[in-house]
C-alpha positions as semicolon CSV with decimal commas, in nm:
position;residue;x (nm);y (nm);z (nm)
1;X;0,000;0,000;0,000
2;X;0,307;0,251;0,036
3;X;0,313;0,509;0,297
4;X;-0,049;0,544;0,453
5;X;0,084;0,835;0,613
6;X;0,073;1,048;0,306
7;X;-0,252;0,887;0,139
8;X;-0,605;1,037;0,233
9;X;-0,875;0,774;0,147
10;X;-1,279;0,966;0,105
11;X;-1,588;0,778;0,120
12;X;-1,691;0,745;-0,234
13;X;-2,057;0,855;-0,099
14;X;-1,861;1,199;0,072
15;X;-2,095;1,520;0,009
16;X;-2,382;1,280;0,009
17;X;-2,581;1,441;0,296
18;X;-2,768;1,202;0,427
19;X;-2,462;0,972;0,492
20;X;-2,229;1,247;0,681
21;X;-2,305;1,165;1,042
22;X;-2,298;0,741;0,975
23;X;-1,938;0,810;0,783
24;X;-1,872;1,037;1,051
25;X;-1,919;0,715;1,324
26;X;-1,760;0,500;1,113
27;X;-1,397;0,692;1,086
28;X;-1,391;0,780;1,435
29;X;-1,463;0,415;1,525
30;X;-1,203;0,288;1,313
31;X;-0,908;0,314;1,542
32;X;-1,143;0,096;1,828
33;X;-1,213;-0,162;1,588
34;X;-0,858;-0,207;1,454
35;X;-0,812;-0,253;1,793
36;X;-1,039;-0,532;1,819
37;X;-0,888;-0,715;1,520
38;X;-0,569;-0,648;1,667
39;X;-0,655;-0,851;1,984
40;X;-0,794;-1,099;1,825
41;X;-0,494;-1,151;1,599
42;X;-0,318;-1,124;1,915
43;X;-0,483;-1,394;2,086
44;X;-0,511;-1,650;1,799
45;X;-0,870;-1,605;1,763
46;X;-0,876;-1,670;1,326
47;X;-1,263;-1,720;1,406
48;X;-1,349;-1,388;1,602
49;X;-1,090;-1,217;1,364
50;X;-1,251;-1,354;1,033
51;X;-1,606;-1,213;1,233
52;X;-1,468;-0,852;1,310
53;X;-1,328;-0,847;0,933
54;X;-1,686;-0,929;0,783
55;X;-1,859;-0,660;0,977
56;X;-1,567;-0,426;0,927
57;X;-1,636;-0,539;0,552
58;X;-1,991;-0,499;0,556
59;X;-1,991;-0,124;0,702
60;X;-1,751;-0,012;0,474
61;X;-1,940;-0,113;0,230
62;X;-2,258;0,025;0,338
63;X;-1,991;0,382;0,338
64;X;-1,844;0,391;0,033
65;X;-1,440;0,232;0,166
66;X;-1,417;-0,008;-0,136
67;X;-1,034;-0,031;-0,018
68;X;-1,114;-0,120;0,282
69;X;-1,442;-0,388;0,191
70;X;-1,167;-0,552;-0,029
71;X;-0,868;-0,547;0,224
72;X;-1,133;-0,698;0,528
73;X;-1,292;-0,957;0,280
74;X;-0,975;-1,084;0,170
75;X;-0,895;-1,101;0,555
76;X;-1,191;-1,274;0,637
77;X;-1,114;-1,532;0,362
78;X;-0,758;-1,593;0,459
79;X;-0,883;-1,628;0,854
80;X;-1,162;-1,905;0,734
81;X;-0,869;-2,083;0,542
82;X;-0,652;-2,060;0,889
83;X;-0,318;-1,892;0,737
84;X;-0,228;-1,706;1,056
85;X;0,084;-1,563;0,895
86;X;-0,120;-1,439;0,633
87;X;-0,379;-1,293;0,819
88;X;-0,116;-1,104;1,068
89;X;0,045;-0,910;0,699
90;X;-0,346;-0,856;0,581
91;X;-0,419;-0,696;0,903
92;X;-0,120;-0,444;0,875
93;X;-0,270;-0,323;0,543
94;X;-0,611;-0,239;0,686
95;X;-0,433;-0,022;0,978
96;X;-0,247;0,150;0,717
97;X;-0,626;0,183;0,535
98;X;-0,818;0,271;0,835
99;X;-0,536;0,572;0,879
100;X;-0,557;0,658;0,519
101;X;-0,967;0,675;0,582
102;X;-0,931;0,889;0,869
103;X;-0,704;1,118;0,734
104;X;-0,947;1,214;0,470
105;X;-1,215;1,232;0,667
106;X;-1,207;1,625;0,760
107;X;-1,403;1,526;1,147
108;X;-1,187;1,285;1,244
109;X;-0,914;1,413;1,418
């Protein structure tokens, strides 16, 4: 992914109104859930992981991240197969994501 530092990731649904404060949630939540998926990768847990991943997955979707639907998908696949190893390098490309998405999200820091 390069350095997430520099990139700014925007829903592709941004200016859309109705969708501001649920986008809003979503990017300031990001740094808990990561958190979450980072524990569970801590722990082992491929199942809870692969669980966190779909809803991540799902709500991204629902936002407009299509970066982020395809990094937690592919996460949620590689958990279900039980690649550990795997799982631990897909999980460092979301992080870098979710700090891409909330750098372009003008409320979330």
């Amino acid at each position: 992914m390069g350095d997430a530092r520099q990139l700014r990731i925007y829903s592709t649904f941004d200016g859309d109104a109705e969708l501001d404060e649920p986008i809003e949630r979503f990017v300031i939540s990001l740094a808990e859930r990561v958190d979450g998926l980072q524990d569970a990768q801590l722990i082992g847990d491929l199942e809870g992981l692969a669980k966190l991943a779909a809803e991540l997955r799902d709500d991204a979707a629902k936002l407009g991240y299509p970066q982020l639907v395809e990094a937690s998908a592919s996460l949620v696949d590689t958990c279900l197969a039980g690649h550990a190893e795997e799982a631990l390098e897909q999980l460092v490309t979301i992080t870098e994501i979710a700090q891409a998405v909330r750098l372009g999200h003008r409320g979330a820091f």
